[in-house]
C-alpha positions as CSV (number, residue, x, y, z in Angstrom):
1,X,0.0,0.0,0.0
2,X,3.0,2.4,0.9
3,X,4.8,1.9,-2.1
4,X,1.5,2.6,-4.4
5,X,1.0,5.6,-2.3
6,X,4.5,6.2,-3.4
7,X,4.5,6.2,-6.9
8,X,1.4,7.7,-7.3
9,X,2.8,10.8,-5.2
10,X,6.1,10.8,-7.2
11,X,5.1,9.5,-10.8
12,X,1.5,9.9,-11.4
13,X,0.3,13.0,-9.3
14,X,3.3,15.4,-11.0
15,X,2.4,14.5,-14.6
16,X,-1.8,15.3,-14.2
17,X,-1.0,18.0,-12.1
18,X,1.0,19.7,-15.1
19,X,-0.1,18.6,-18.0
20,X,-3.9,19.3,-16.2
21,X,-2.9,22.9,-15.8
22,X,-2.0,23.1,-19.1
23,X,-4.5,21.6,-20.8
24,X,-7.0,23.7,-18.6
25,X,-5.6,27.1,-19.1
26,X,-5.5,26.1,-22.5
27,X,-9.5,25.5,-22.6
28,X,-10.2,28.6,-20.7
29,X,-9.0,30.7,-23.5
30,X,-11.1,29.0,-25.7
31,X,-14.0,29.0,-22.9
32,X,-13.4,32.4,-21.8
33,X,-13.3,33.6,-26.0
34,X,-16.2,31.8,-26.8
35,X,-18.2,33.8,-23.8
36,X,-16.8,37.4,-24.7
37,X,-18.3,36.6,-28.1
38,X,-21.6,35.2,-27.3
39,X,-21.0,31.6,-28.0
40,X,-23.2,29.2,-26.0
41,X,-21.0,26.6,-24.7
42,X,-22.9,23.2,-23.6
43,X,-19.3,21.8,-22.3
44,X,-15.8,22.4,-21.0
45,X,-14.3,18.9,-20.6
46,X,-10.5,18.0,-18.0
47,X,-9.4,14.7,-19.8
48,X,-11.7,12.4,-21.9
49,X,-13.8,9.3,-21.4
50,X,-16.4,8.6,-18.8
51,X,-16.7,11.9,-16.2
52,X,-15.7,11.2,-12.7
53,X,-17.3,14.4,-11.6
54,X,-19.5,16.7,-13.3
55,X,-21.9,20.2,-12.5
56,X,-23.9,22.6,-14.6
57,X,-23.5,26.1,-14.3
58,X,-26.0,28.8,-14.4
59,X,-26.1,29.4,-18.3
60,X,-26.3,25.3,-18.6
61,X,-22.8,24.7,-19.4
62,X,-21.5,21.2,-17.9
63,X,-18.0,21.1,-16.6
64,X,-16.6,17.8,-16.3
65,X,-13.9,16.0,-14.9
66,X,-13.1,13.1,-16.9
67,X,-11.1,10.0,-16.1
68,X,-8.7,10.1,-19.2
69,X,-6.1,12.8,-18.0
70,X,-4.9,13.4,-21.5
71,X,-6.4,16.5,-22.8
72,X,-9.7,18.0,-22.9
73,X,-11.7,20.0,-24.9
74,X,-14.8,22.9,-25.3
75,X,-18.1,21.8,-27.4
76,X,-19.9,24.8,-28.4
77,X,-23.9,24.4,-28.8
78,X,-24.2,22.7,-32.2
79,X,-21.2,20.5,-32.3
80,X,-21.6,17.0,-33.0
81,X,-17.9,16.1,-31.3
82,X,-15.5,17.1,-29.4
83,X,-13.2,18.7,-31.7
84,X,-15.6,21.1,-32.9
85,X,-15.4,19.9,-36.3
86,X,-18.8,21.2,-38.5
87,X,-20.4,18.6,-40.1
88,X,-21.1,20.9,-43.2
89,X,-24.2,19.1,-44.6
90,X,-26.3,18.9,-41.1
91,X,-25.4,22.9,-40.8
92,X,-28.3,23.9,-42.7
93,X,-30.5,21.6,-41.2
94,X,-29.3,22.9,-37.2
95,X,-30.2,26.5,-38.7
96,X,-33.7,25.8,-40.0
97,X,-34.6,23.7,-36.6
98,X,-32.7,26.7,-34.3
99,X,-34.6,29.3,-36.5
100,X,-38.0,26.9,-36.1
101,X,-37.4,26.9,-32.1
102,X,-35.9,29.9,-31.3
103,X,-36.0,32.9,-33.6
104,X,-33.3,34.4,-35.7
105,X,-31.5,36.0,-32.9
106,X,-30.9,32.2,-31.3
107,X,-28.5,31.9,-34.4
108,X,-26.3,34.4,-32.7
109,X,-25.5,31.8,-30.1
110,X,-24.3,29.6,-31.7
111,X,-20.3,28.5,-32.7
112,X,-20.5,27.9,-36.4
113,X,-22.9,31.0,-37.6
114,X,-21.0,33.4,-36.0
115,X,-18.7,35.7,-38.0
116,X,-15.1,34.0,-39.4
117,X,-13.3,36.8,-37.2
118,X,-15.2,35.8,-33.7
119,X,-14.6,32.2,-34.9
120,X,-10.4,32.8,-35.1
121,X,-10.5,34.6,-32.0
122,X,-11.9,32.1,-30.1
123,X,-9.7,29.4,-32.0
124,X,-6.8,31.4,-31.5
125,X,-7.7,32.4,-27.7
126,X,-6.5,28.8,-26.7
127,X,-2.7,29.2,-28.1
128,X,-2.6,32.8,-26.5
129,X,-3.4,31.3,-23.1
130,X,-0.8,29.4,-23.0
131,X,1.7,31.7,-23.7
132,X,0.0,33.6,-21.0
133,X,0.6,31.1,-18.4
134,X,4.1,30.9,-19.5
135,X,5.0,34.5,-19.1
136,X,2.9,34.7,-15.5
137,X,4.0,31.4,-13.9
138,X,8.0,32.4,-15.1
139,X,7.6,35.8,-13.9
140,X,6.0,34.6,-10.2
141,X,9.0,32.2,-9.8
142,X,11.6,35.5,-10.7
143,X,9.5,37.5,-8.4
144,X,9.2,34.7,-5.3
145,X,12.4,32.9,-5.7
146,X,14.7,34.8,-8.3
147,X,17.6,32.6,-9.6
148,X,20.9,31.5,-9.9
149,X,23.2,31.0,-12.7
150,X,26.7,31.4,-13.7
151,X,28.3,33.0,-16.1
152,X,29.2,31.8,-19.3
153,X,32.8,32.2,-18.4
154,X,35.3,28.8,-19.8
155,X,36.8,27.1,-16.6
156,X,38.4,24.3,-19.1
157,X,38.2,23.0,-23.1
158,X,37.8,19.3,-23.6
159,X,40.3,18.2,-26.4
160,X,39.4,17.3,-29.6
161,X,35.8,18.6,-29.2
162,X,34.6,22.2,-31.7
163,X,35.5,24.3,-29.1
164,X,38.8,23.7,-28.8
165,X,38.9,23.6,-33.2
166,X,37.3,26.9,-33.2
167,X,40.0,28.9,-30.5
168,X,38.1,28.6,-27.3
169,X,40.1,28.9,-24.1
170,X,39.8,29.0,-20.2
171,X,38.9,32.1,-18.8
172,X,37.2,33.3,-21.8
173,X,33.6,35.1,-21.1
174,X,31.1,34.2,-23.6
175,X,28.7,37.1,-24.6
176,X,26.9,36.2,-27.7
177,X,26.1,33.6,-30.1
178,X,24.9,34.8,-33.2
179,X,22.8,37.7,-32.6
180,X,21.6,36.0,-29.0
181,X,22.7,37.5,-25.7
182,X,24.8,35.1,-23.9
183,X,23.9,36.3,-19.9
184,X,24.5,33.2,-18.7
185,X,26.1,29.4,-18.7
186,X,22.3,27.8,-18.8
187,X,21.1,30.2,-21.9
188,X,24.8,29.3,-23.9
189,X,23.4,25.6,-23.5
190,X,20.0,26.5,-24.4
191,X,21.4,27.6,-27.5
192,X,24.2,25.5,-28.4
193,X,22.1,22.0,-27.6
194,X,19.6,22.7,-30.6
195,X,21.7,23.6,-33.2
196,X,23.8,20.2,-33.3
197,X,25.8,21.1,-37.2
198,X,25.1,24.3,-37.5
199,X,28.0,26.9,-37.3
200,X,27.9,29.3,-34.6
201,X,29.3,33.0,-34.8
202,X,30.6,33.3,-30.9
203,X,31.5,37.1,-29.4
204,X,34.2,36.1,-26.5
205,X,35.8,38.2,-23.9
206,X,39.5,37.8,-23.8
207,X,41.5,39.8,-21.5
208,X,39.6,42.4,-21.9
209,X,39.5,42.5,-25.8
210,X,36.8,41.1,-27.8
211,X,37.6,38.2,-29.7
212,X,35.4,36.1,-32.4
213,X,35.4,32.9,-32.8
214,X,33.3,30.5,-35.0
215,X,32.0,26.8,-33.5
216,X,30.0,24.2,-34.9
217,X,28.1,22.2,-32.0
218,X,28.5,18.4,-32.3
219,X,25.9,16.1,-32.1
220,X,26.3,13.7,-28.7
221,X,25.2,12.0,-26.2
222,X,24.1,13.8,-22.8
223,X,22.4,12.9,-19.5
224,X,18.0,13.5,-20.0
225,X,17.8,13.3,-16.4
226,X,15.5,10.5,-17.0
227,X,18.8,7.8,-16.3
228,X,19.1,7.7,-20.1
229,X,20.8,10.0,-22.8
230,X,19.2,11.8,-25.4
231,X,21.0,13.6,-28.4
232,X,22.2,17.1,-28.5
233,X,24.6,19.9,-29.5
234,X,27.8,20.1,-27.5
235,X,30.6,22.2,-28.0
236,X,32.7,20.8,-25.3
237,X,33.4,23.4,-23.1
238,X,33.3,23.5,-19.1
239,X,31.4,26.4,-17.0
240,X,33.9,27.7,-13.9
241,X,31.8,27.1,-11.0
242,X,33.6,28.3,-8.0
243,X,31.6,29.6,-5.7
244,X,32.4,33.0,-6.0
245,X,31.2,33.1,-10.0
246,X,27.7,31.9,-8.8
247,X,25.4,35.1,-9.4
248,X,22.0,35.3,-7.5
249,X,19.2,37.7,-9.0
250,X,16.3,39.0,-7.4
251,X,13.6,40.5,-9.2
252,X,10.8,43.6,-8.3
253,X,7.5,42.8,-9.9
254,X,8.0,45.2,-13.1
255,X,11.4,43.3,-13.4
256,X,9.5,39.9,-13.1
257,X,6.7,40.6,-15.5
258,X,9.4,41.8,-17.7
259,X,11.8,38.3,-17.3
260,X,8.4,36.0,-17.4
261,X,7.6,37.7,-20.9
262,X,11.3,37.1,-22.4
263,X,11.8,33.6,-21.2
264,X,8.4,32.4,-22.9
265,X,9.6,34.3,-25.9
266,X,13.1,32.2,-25.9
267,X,11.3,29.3,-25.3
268,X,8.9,30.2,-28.0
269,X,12.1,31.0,-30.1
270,X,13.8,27.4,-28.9
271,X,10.3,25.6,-29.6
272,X,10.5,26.7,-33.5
273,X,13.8,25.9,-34.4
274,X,13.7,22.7,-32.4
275,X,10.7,22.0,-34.8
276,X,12.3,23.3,-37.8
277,X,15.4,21.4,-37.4
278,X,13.0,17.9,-36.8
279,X,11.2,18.7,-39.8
280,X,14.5,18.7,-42.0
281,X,16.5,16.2,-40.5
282,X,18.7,18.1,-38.6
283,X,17.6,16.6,-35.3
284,X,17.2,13.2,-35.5
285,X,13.4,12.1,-35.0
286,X,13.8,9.8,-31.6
287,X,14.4,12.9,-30.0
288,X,10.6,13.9,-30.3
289,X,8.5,12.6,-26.9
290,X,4.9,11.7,-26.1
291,X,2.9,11.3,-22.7
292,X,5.2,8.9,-21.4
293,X,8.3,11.2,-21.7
294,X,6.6,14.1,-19.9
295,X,5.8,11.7,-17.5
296,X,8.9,10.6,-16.7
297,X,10.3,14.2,-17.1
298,X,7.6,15.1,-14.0
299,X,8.8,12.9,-11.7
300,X,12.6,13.5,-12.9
301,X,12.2,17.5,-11.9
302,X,9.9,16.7,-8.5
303,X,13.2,14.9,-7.4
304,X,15.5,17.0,-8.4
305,X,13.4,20.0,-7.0
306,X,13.4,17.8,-3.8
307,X,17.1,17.1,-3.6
308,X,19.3,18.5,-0.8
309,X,16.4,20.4,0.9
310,X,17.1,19.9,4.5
311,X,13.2,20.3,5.0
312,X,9.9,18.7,3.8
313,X,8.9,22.0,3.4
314,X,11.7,23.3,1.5
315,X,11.0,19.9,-0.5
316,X,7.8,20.1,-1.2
317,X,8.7,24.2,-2.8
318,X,11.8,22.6,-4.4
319,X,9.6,20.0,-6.0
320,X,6.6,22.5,-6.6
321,X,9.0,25.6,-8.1
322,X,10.4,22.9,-11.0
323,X,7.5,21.9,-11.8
324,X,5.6,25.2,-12.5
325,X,9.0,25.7,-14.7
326,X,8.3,22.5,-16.5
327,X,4.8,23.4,-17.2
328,X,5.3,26.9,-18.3
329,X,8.0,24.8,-20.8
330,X,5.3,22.3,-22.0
331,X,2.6,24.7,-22.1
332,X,5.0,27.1,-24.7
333,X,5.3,23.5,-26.7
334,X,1.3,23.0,-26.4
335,X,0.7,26.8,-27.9
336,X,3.2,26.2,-30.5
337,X,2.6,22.9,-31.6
338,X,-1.6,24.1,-31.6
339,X,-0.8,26.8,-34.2
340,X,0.7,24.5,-36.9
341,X,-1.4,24.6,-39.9
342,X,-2.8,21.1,-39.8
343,X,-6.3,20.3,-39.7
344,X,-8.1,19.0,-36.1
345,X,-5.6,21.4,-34.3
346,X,-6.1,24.8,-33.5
347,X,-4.2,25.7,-36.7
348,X,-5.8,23.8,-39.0
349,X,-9.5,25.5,-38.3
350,X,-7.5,29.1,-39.0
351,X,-5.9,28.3,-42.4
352,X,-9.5,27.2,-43.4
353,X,-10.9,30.5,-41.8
354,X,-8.2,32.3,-43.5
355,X,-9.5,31.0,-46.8
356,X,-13.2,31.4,-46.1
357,X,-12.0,35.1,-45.0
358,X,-10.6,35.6,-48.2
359,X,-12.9,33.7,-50.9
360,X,-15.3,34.6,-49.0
361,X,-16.7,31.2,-48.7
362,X,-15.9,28.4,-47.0
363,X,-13.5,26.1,-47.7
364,X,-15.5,23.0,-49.3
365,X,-17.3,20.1,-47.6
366,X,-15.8,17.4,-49.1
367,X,-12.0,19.5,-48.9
368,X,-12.2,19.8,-44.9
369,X,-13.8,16.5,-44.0
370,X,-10.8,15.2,-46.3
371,X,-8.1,17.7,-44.7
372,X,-9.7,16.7,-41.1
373,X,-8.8,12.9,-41.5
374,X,-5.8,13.2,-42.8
375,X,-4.5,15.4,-40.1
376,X,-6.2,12.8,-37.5
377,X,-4.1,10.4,-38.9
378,X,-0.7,12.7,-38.9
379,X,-1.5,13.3,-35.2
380,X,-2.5,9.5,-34.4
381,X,0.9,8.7,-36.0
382,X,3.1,11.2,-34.7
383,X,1.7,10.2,-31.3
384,X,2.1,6.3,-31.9
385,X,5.9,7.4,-33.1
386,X,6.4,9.8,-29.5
387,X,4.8,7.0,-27.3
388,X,7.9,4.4,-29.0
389,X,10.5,6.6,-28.8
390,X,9.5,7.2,-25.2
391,X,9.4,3.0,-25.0
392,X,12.7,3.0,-26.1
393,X,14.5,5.9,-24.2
394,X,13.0,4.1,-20.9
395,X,14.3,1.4,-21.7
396,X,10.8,-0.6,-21.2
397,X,12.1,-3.0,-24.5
398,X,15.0,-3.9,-22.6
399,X,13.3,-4.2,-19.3
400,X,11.0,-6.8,-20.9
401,X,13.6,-8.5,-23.3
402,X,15.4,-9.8,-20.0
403,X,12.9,-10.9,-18.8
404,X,12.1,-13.4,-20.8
405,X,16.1,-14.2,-21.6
């Protein structure tokens, strides 16, 4: 009994708590969108499936908890499903019987007749929230906590590796890559661990001179923090961490508004090369990570949050302060990924909005029922593909291969 307490407290209860908060915020917008602009909304849905726990609110909408943790969704009066898909040929038939029942102004109400602009604003409202939640949960953690980094100052080279091609030497204070700002040792990795093959124009301190020197990041091995690697850009260089380089920032609340907004841009920025570089084979494609991964990653960060705290309190704000970070991270990749122009997510319904914007018609029936499956499959697929590279990088094939050896 202890030890399923256990895991449920260090595995399960970290990965619904952030991807829930995500995925809710991420509702809301649409929710909160869909009211501003009059649409009647008959449900707001936390995971799929069968509801564990469910209430009506005053203007009859039902919000459910359901038991399948996994995303969730808004249906808007008139939708047939969950993903708010129209079923074109039955739209003429729900306007006659909501005319017939309720009068012209009913029409007003509902998702699908109202204008294509209050239609992209509430698709788009759900993307925007996350990148809202980003920006306030990073600039809360600058403002409660601050943080500590270290400069991106070279304590040593390893041999053979770019760095040490390209010029790099100890005591060297790195201040930009490419047009970035290098502030610290943590945003040079940030940088460098994406762009595995792709040259690097570095601007280094030397002795008080400035000195430039070009680097191309090789493509390695590294620690996920998951007790497997992962592959990344590395440039082979060592941080000085004595403990008089460590700096320690605090933040007043316009500086921590300020921070919260530029880290969600950077990880914005990070997000869209990361998926750039996947999409022409710069990364390779086992880096990619489903359910399972994030899973992992939550328990990975509660334990490393809890780690060295001499308290349970200081454990539990350890444990709690990494994973607000990791869910303003994921809910950055949740926006992003939502916007992409494929059909069933959120950017699939405003390239066909954009088009009905500018023909002035909607796309055609037989086009988007067409463009929705196939984007149902890509997503299906690229899930299946996440879920197996996640198999594979916690070792579950080995686990099971020895057992039966």
């Amino acid at each position: 009994m202890l030890f399923v307490l256990h895991y449920l407290l260090i595995h399960v209860l970290p990965f619904v708590a952030v991807l829930g908060l995500v995925v809710t915020i991420h509702e809301l917008g649409h929710y909160l969108a869909a009211k501003a602009c009059g649409v009647a909304v008959d449900r707001f849905s936390i995971g799929f499936g069968q509801a564990l726990l469910s209430w009506r609110d005053g203007s009859g909408t039902e919000w459910r908890l359901a038991w399948i943790p996994l995303g969730g969704y808004v249906r808007f009066a008139g939708d047939e499903n969950a993903a708010s898909v129209p079923n074109t040929e039955e739209l003429e038939a729900l306007r006659q019987e909501v005319l017939a029942r309720d009068g012209p102004k009913a029409l007003n109400s509902y998702f699908h007749f109202k204008p294509v602009w209050q239609r992209a604003i509430v698709v788009a409202a759900g993307p925007l929230a996350n990148f809202v939640l980003s920006a306030v949960v990073m600039a809360a953690l600058l403002a409660a906590i601050g943080d500590r980094t270290l400069p991106a100052r070279v304590q040593a080279v390893s041999q053979g590796k770019p760095a040490a091609m390209a010029g790099f030497m100890p005591g060297d204070l790195i201040e930009r890559a490419d047009s970035q700002a290098i502030d610290s040792f943590e945003s040079l990795q940030q940088y460098v661990q994406i762009r595995a093959g792709t040259p690097i124009r570095f601007l280094v301190e030397r002795g008080g001179r400035s000195v430039t020197l070009t680097a191309t990041p090789a493509l390695s091995d590294v620690d996920n923090g998951l007790g497997g690697h992962q592959k990344a850009g590395q440039l082979g260089i060592i941080a000085r961490d004595q403990p008089g380089d460590v700096i320690y920032r605090r933040y007043g609340p316009i500086q921590a508004v300020g921070g919260g907004i530029s880290r969600t841009w950077d990880m914005l920025g990070s997000t869209v090369v990361v998926v750039e570089r996947l999409l022409s084979g710069k990364l390779p494609a086992d880096q990619l990570s489903g359910p399972l991964g994030i899973a992992a990653l939550s328990s990975a960060v509660v334990h490393a949050g809890a780690a060295g705290a001499p308290t349970l309190a200081m454990k539990l704000l350890g444990a709690a302060a990494n994973l607000l970070s990791l869910a303003a991270f994921l809910s950055v990749s949740v926006g992003f990924m939502n916007l992409l122009p494929v059909p069933v997510l959120d950017g699939g319904h405003l390239l066909f909005y954009a088009y009905e914007a500018a023909a002035r018609r909607p796309l055609g029936a037989r086009v988007q029922a067409a463009g929705y499956r196939v984007g149902l499959a890509l997503l299906l697929g690229l899930m299946l593909f996440a879920t197996w590279n996640d198999l594979h990088r916690l070792r579950v094939f080995q686990f099971l291969g020895g057992l039966f050896s």
